[in-house]
Each structure stands twice: as structure tokens, then as C-alpha cells.
N, C-alpha and C positions, 0 to 999 in steps of 0.2 A: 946436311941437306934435310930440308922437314918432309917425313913421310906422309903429310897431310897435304901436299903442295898437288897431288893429281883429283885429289877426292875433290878438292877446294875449285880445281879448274871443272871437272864434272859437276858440279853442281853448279855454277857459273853459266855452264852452256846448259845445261836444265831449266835456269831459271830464263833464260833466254829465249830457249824456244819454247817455254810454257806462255812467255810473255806475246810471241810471234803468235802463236794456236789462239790465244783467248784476241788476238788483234783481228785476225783473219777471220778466224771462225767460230767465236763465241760473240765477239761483239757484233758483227753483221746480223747474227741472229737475234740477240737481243735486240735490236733496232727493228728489226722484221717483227718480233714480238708484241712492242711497242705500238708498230703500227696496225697491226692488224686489230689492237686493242683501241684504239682511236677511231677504226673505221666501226669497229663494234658498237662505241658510245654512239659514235654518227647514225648509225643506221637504228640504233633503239629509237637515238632522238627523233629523225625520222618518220621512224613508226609511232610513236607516242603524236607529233602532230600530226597523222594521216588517221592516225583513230579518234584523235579531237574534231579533226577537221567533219571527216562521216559523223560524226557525232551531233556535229552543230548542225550538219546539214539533214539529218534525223528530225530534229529540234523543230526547227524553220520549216521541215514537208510539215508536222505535225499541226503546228500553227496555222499555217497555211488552210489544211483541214479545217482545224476549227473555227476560221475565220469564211471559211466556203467560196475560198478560194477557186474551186472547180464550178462554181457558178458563175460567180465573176468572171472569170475566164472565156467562158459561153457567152457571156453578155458581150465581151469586149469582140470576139469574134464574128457575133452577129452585126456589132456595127459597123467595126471597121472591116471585115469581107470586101473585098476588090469587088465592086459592081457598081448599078446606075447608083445607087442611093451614098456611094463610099464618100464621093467630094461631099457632097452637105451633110454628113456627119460628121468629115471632119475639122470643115468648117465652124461648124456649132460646137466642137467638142475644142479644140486651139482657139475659136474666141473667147470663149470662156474661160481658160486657161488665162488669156492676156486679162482679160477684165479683173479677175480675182489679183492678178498681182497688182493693180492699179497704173499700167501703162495704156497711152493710147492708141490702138490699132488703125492704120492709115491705110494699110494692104496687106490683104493674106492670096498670095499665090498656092493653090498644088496641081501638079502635072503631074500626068499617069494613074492618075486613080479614078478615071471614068473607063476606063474599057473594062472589060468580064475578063476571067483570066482564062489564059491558053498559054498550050505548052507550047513554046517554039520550036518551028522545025530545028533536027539537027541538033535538039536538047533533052536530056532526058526529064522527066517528071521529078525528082530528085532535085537536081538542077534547079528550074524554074520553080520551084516549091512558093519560095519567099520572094518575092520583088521589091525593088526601090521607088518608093514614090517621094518625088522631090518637095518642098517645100518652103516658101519664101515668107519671110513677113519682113512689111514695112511700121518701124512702131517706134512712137514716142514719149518720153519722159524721164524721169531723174534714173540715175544709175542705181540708186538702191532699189527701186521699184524692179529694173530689170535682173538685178541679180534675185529677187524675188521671184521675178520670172521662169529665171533658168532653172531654181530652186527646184519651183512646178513642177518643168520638166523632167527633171531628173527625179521624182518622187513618183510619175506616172508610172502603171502597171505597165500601156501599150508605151514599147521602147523608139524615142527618138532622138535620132544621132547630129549633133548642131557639127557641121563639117564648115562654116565659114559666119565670120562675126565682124560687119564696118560699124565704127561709131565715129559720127562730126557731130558739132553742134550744132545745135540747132535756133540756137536763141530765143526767140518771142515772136509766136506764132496769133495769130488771132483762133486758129481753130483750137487752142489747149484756153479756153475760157469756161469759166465755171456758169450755172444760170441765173448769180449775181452781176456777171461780165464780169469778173475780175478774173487774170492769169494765172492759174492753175499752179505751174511748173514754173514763175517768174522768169528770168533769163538765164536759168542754169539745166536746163531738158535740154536733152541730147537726142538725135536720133539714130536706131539702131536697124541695120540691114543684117536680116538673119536668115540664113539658109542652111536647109538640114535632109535626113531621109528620114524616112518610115517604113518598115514592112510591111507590106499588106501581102493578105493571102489570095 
């Protein structure tokens, strides 16, 4: 009988339950390691884009500044202000807009921008701070013109929001003629029904 035959079974079940220890309780933790190491990278990463980010927005206030920004601001304030004078500024300030793109304006709607502002009952100051004054235009011409349009729009400091867009054709109008008489827009102008908000204060 080999005198090495019990040593051989203890080491057997040794390596056994070294194998069960490192299953149960070494790898679970390596894996917790792991991940805790991943959420590390994550959150540096994180933080590296939230200090780029304050960074850029450092940047842009800067600019801002030196483009006098805080003047502008004041100007835009003073015009569009909710009051008697707010419709025919903004009038004059969206026909303008249409004209520089090269579409033709048939109808400019807005509603709620003639009254003075008040707080509503029942509302805090907070609340009514900022109001929606609605906006409609009826306008004609080729579609690149109006994406030019929208262009405008979305390039303006005072923010407006287009919440609804119809386009038909339009065909060959007599009033899209040039002071040659010839048709402006041939028979490929479309007409565009556009309605949006504004804030006014």
C-alpha cells in the first residue's frame, strides 16, 4: 500500500476547496473591482466633459461681452416689451425677416401682443413672467427661399418657436409678378401657412 496515498487525497481536496474560495470569493470581488473601475473611467469621463462644457460656456459669455451683447439685449427688450407699440414692431421686425429671405408675404397675423402685461389672478409673478404671443404668416414662394427663411429665424437673438408648418402649391399667381410683368416664381412657388409663439415680457 503507497504511504503517499492520504497526503495525495489531502491535497486533492485542498486544491478543491482553494478552487471553490477563489469561485465564491475571490472572483465575485474581482468582478466588483472591475467594476468599480469602469464607473471610475465613467465618471472622470464625465467630469472631463462638464469642465469642457463650463468651459465653452465661459468662452461664448466672453464673447458675448465683447460683442455687447448686454446692449443688444436692452435694445431687443425695449422693442419687443409687451405693450401698445409691441404689434408694430413686430410687424416691421418678421416683415423684414420675410423680405431678406426673398419670399412673398400675403399675411402676417399676431395675437396677444397688444395688451400691457398683468399678472393674472390666481398666478404668481414667476409664473406670468414670460407670455405666448401667437403668430401666423401667410407667404409665398420657392422652397429654398423658405428654408432661407426659417434659416432667419433660427439665427435671431429674440427666440421663435414654429409649432405648425402647411405647404400646397401654389401654381401661377398674378400677384408674384416682377415690374417687367414677368412671373417671378414661374409655376413652381408654393404656399407656406406658418404659425409659431414668441415670448414677450
Amino acid at each position: 500500500m503507497n504511504n503517499n496515498f492520504p497526503y495525495i487525497i489531502v491535497s486533492v481536496v485542498l486544491i478543491v476547496l482553494s478552487v471553490i474560495l477563489f469561485y465564491f470569493l475571490v472572483l465575485p470581488q474581482v468582478e466588483k473591482i472591475n467594476e468599480q473601475k469602469q464607473e471610475i473611467i465613467d465618471l472622470q469621463y464625465k467630469l472631463e466633459n462638464t469642465t469642457e462644457y463650463f468651459e465653452n460656456i465661459e468662452i461664448m459669455a466672453n464673447k458675448l461681452n465683447e460683442l455687447g451683447w448686454s446692449d443688444l439685449s436692452d435694445k431687443i427688450d425695449a422693442n419687443f416689451m409687451d405693450g401698445p407699440f409691441y404689434t408694430h414692431n413686430m410687424e416691421e421686425y418678421l416683415s423684414g425677416l420675410v423680405t431678406r429671405s426673398g419670399l412673398f408675404l400675403k399675411s402676417l397675423d399676431i395675437e396677444g401682443g397688444t395688451e400691457s402685461y398683468e399678472v393674472a389672478k390666481g398666478s404668481s409673478a414667476t409664473d406670468s413672467a414670460v407670455k405666448q404671443v401667437n403668430v401666423s404668416f401667410s407667404l409665398s414662394g420657392d422652397y429654398e427661399y423658405f428654408l432661407r427663411f426659417l434659416d432667419l429665424l433660427n439665427r435671431q437673438a429674440l427666440v421663435i418657436s414654429i409649432k405648425n408648418v402647411e405647404i400646397s402649391n401654389g401654381g401661377t399667381s398674378g400677384e408674384l409678378t416682377s415690374e417687367e410683368g414677368q412671373n417671378v416664381y414661374g409655376s413652381t412657388f408654393l404656399n407656406f401657412q406658418v404659425k409659431g409663439t414668441i415670448p414677450s415680457k
